[in-house]
N, C-alpha and C positions, 0 to 999 in steps of 0.2 A: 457602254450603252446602259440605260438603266432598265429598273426591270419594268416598269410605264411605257415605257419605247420597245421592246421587246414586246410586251402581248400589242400593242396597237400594231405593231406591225407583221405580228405572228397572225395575229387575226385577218389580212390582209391576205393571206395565203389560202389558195384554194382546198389546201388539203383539209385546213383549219374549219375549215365553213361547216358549222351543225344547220345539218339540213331539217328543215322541219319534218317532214315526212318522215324524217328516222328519228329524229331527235325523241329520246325519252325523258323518265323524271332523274335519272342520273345524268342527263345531259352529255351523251356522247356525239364524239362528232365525227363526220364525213370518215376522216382516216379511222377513227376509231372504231368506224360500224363496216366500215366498208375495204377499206384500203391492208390494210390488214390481214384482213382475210382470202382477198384476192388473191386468186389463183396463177393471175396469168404473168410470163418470167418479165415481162416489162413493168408490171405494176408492183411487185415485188423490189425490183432494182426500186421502181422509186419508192417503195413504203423506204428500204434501209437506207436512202439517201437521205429520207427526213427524218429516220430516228438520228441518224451521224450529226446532220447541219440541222435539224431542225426546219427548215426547208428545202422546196427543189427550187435553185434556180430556173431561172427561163430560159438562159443559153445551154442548160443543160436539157432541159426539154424541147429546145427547137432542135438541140442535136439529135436527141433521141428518134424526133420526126423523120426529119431531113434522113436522116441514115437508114430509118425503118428497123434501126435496132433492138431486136426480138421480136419481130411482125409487128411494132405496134401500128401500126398503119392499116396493112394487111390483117389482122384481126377488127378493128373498127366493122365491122360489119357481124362480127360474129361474137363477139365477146362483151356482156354486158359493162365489166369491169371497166373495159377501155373507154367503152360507149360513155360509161357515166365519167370516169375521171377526163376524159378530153373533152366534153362538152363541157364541163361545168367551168375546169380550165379556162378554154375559148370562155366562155361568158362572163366572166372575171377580166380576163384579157381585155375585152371588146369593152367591158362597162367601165374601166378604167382609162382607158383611153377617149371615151364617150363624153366623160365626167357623170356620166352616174353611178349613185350609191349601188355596191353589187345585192346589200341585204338589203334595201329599202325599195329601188327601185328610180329614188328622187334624183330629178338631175341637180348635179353639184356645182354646174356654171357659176351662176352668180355669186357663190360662194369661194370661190375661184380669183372670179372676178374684184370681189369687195378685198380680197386678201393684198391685191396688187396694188 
């Protein structure tokens, strides 16, 4: 894989995502302002999963669900960490499947479209 196809598709990744609201003039991002520093033992499993891979899979995050392994489920109501890393997740999820751009907002249809 070259290194072109690596950040297009590392960028792709929700951990990857500089959020603007944090984003500063050193430009750090999501994992790097946020995930990292998290507290809680699910958000941790997954900061060391994307230093290891570089990403989290999503079969390894629907397991994570699905099993409720380390409360992340059961914290969802109480722990900002989760709060923000599984919503943003899901919003990624959802605009992907949507065809809209997840930074932009645009929908990707037609684009899609003309491709085929």
């Amino acid at each position: 894989m070259t290194d072109s196809a690596k950040y297009v598709y590392g960028r792709e990744q929700v951990e990857n995502v500089a959020l603007p609201f944090k984003i500063d003039i050193s430009g750090f991002t999501y994992k790097q302002r946020e995930l990292d520093h998290a507290s809680h033992p699910a958000m941790k499993n997954i900061c060391n999963l994307i230093d290891m891979t570089g990403v989290i899979p999503t079969t390894v995050l629907w397991g994570v669900i699905a099993t409720n392994k380390d409360n992340i489920c059961s914290d969802f109501k109480t722990d900002r960490d989760v709060q923000i890393f599984l919503t943003l997740y899901f919003w990624r999820y959802l605009c992907h499947f949507a065809n809209i751009d997840f930074y932009t907002g645009l929908d990707k249809t037609e684009e899609i479209l003309k491709a085929k």
